[in-house]
C-alpha positions as a printed NumPy array, in Angstrom:
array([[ -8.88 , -11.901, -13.503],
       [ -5.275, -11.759, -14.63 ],
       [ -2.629, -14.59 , -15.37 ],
       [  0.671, -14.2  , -16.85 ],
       [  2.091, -16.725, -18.636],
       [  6.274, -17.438, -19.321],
       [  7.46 , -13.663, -19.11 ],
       [ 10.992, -12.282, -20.299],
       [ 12.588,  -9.124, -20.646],
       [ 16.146,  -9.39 , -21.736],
       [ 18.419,  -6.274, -21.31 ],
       [ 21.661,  -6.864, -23.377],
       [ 22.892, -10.236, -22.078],
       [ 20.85 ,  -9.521, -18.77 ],
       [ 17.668, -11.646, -18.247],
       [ 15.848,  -9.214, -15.94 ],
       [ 12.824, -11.817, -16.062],
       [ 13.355, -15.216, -17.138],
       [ 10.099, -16.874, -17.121],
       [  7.808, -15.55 , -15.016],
       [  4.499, -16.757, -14.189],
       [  1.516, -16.005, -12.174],
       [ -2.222, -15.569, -11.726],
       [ -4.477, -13.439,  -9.602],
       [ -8.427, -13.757,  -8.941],
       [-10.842, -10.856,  -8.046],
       [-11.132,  -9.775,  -4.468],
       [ -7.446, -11.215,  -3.687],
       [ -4.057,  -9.273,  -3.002],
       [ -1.058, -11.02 ,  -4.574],
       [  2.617,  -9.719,  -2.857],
       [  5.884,  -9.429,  -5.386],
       [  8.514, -10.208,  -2.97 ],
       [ 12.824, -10.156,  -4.463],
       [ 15.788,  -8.087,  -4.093],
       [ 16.362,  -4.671,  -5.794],
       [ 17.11 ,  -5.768,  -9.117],
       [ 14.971,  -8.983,  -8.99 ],
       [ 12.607,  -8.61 , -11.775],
       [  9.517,  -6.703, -10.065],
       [  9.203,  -3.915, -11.587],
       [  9.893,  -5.081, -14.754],
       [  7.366,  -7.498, -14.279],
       [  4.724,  -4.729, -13.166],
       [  5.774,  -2.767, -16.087],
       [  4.903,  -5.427, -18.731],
       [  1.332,  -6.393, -16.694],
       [  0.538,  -2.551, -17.136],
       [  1.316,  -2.666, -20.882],
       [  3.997,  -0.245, -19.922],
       [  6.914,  -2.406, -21.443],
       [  6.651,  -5.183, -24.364],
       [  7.854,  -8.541, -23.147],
       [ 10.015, -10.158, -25.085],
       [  8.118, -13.184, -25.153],
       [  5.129, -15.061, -23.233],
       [  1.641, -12.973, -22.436],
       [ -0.314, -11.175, -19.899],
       [ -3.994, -12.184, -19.802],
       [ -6.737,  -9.666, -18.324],
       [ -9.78 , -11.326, -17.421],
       [ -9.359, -14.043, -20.456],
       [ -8.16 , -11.742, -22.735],
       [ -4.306, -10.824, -24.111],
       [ -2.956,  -7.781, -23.585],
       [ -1.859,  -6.558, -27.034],
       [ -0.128,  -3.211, -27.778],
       [ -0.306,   0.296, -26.066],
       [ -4.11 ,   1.099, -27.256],
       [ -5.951,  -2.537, -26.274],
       [ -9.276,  -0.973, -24.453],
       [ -8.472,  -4.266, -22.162],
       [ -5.853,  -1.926, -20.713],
       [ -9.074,   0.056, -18.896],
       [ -9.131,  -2.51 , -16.657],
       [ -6.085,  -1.56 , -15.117],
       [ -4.745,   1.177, -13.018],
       [ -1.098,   1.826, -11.969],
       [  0.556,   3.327,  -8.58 ],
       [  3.846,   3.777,  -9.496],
       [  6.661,   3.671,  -7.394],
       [  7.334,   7.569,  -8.176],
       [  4.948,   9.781,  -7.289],
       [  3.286,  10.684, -11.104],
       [  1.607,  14.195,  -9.39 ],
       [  2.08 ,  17.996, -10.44 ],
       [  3.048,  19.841,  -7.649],
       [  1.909,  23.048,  -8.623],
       [ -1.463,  22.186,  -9.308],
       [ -4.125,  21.323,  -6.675],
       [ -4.966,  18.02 ,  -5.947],
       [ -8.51 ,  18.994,  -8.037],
       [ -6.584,  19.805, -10.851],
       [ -4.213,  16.846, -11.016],
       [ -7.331,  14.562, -11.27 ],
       [ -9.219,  16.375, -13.338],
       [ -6.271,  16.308, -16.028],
       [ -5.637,  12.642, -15.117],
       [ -9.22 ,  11.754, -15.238],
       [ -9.519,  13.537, -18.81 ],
       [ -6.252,  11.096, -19.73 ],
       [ -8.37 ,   8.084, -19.063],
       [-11.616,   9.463, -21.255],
       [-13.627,  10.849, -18.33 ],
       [-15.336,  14.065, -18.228],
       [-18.138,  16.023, -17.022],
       [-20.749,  14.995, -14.242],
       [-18.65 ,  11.271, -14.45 ],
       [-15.208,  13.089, -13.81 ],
       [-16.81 ,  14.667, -10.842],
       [-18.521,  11.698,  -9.072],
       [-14.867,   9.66 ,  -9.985],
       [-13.139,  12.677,  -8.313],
       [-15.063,  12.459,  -5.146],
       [-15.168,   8.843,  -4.669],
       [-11.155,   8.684,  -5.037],
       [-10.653,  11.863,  -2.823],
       [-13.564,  10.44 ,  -0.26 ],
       [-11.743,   7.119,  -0.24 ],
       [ -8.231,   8.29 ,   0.427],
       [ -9.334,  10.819,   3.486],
       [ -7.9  ,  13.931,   1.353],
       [-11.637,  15.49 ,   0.41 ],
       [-10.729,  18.916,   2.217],
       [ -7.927,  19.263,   0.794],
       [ -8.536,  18.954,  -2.865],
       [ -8.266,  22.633,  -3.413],
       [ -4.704,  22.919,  -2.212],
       [ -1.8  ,  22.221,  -3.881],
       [  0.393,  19.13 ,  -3.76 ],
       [  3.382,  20.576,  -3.23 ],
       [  1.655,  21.515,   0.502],
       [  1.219,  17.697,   0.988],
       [  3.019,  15.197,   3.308],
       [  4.567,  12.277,   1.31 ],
       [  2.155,  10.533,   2.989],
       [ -0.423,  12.617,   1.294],
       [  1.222,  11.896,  -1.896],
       [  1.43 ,   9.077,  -1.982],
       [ -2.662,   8.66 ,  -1.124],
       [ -3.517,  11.357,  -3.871],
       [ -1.219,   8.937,  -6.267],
       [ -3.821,   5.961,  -5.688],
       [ -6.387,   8.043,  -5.833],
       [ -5.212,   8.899,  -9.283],
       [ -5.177,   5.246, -10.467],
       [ -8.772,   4.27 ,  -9.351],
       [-10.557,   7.244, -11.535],
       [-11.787,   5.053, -14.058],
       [-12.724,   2.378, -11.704],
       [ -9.949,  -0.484, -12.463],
       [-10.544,  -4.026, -11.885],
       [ -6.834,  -4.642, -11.291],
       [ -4.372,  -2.625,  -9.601],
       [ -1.263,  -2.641,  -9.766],
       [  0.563,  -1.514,  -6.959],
       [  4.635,  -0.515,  -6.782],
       [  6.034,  -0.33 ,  -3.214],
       [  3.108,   2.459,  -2.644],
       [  4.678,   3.018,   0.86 ],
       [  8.191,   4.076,   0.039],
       [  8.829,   6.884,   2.43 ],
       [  5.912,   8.07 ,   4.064],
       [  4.763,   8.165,   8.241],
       [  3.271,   4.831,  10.2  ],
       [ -0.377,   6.73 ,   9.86 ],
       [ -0.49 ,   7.013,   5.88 ],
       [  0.885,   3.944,   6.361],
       [ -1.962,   2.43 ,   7.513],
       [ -4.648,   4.542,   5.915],
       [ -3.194,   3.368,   2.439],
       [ -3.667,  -0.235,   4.259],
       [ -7.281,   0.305,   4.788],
       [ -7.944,   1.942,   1.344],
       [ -6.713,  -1.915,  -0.022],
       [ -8.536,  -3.588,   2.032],
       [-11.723,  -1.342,   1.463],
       [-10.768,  -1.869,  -2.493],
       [-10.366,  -6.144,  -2.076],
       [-13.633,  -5.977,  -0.125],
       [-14.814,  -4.245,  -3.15 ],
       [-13.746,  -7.203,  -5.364],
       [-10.895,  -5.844,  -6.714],
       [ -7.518,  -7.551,  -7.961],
       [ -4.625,  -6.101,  -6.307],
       [ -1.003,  -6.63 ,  -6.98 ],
       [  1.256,  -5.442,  -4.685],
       [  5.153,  -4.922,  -4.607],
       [  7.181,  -3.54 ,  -1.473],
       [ 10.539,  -3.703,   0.184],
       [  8.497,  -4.278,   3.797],
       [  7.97 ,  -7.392,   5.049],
       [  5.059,  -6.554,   7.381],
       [  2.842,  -5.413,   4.671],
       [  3.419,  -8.816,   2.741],
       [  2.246, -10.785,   6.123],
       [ -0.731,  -8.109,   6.82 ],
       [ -2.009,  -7.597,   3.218],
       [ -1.461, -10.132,   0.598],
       [ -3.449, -13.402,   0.506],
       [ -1.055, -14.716,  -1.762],
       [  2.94 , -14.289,  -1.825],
       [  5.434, -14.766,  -4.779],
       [  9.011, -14.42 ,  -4.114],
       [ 11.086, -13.382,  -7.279],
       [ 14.919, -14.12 ,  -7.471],
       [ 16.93 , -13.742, -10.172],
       [ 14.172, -12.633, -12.823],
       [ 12.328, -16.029, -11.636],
       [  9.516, -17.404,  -9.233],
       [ 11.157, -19.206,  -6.654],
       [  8.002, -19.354,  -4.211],
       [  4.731, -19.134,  -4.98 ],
       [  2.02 , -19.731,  -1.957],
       [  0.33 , -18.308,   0.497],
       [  2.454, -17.536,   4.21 ],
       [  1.565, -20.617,   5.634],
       [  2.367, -22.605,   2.451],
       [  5.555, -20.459,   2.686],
       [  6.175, -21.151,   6.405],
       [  6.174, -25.478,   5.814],
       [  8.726, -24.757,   3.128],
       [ 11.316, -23.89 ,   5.956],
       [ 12.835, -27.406,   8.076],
       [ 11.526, -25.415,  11.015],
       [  8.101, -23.58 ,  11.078],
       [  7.897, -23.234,  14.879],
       [ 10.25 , -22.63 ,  17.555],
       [  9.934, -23.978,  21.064],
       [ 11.825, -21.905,  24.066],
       [ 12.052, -23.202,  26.923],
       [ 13.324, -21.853,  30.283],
       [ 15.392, -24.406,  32.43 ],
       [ 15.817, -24.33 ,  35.704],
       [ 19.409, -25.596,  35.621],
       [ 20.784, -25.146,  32.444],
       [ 24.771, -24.948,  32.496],
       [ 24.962, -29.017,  32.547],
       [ 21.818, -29.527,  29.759],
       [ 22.781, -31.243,  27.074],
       [ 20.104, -31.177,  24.105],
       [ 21.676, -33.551,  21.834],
       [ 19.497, -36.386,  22.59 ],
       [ 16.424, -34.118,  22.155],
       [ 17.494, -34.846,  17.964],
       [ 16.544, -38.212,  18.42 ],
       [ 12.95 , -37.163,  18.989],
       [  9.758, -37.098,  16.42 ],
       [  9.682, -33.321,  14.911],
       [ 12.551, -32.717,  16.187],
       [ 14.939, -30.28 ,  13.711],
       [ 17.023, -28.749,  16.265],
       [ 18.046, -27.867,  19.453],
       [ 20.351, -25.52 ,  21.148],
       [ 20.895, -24.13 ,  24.683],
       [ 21.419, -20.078,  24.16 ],
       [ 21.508, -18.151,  27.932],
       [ 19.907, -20.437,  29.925],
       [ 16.815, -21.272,  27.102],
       [ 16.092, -24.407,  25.709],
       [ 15.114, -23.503,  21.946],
       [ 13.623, -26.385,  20.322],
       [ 13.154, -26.003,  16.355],
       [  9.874, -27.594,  15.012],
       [  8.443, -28.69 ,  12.12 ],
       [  4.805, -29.563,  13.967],
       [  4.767, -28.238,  16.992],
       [  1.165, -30.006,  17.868],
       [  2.961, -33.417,  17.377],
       [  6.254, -32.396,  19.025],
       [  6.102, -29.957,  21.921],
       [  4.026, -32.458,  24.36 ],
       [  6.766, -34.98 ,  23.384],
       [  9.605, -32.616,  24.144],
       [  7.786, -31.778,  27.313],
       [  7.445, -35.241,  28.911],
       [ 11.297, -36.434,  27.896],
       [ 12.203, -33.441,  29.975],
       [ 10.255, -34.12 ,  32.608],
       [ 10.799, -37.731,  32.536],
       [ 14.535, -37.367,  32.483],
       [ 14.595, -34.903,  35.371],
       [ 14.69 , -31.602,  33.839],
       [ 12.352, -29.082,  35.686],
       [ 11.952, -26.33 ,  33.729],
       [  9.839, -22.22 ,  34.511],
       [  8.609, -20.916,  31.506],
       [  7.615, -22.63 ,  27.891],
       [  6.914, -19.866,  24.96 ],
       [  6.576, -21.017,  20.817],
       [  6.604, -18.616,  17.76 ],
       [  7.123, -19.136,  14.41 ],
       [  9.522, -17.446,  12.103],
       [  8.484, -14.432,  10.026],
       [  8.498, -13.617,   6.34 ],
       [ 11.697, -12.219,   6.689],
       [ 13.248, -15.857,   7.804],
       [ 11.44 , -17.548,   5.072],
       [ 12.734, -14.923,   2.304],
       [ 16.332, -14.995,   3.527],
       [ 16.28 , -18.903,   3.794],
       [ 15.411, -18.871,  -0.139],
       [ 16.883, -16.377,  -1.337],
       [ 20.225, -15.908,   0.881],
       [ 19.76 , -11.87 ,   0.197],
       [ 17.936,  -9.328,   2.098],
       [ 15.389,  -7.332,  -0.273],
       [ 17.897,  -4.166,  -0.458],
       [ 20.645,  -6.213,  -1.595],
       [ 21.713,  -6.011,  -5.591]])
């Protein structure tokens, strides 16, 4: 449904996105992942037709998107990361006038209007005005806004900036409602969580460039550990782990107040083997626990910046 092929935006000297490709396929949810000052919203910009790349293409469903009146642009809508409302006019009245932007009118307007309003959980209050809302409530009128004229892709810019746990997840159920309905989403943010809970698909900009590109278990093998084995020993203050190296799967291995943490790369393969060279070697041992890292691991392993830094 859309593909974009070899971006760049150049500001000055500044490459603000040097190369940048991707594609996304109806019913999936791709997550933008970088740094402020990465190249995301640039990017987003240029997929909306917003900004004219300096070179390469966007592609929607097949076709190139070419200049600011291509009627391919319909098939988008856009949630900025700014809230694009008026707050002295009811949430009615922004849609209507945003509706009437996008061509609709009359007994199509209305239906549109409803569906949106029905969707986002903010039907009784269409009559008030916005500047009565929440952020929260903002924020959910704001998508409402960009699904009037029924886009196939959407185009989402950390749409969570700001508002309370329960919009929070009522914006998270509107996308998932909208991917169930076959719809393309692509979705910035600054929170890891939402990458892991929403996207089926993550890309990682650095740099104005694609540095990962898979979904979080194709993420997760890129690390030299994906799981971590801790294990509580019974007598600890004499262990030493060191020969533990020597072992199959084996990445590392530490002692840290009085736990045995055992880094993995399979931890099917490995943890029996770990296991039975403790036991075998006389180390008894209370309690055995595994995770694996999160996103956030992964991105600062790649990257070597948090997703606030500059």
């Amino acid at each position: 449904m859309l593909e974009v092929k070899a971006l760049r935006k150049n500001y000055g000297k500044i490459a603000a996105v040097d190369g940048i490709s991707l594609r996304a396929d109806s019913a999936q949810t791709i997550g933008l992942l970088g740094p402020n000052g990465a190249g995301k919203t640039t990017t987003v910009s240029m997929i909306a037709g917003l900004l004219p790349p300096d070179s390469g293409e966007v592609l929607i469903d097949g076709s190139p998107l070419r200049g600011d009146t291509d009627p391919v642009k319909r098939k988008i809508g856009l949630v900025p990361q700014n809230i694009a409302l008026y707050d002295e006019l009811t949430a009615l009245a922004n849609l209507n006038f945003l509706g009437a932007l996008y061509g609709l009118s009359g007994a199509g307007l209305k239906r549109a209007i409803g569906e949106a309003l029905d969707l986002v959980g903010l039907t009784d209050r269409a009559k008030d005005k916005v500047a009565t809302f929440s952020g929260g409530m903002k924020r959910r009128l704001n998508l409402a806004a960009a699904l009037l004229h029924d886009p196939q892709i959407l185009l989402l810019d950390e749409p969570t900036v700001g508002v309370d746990p329960q919009s929070r997840n009522a914006i998270f159920d509107n996308l998932e409602t909208l991917k169930k309905r076959g719809k393309t989403l692509v979705y910035t943010t600054h929170y890891m969580e939402e990458a892991e809970r929403l996207c089926d698909r993550i890309i990682i900009i650095d740099h104005g460039k694609v540095i990962a590109n898979d979904t979080l278990h194709g993420l997760h093998r890129m690390l030299p550990v994906t799981n971590l084995l801790a294990i509580e020993l019974e007598s600890p203050d004499h262990f030493k782990p060191e020969p533990l190296l020597a072992l199959p799967e084996v990445e590392s291995a530490e002692v840290k107040e009085g736990v045995l943490k055992v880094g993995l790369h399979n931890l099917t393969t490995g943890a029996p083997s770990i296991l039975r060279w403790l036991a075998e070697s006389g180390h008894s041992y209370q309690h055995v626990t595994s995770e694996r890292p999160d996103l956030e691991t992964v991105f600062l392993t790649l990257t070597g910046r948090t997703l606030r830094d500059s």
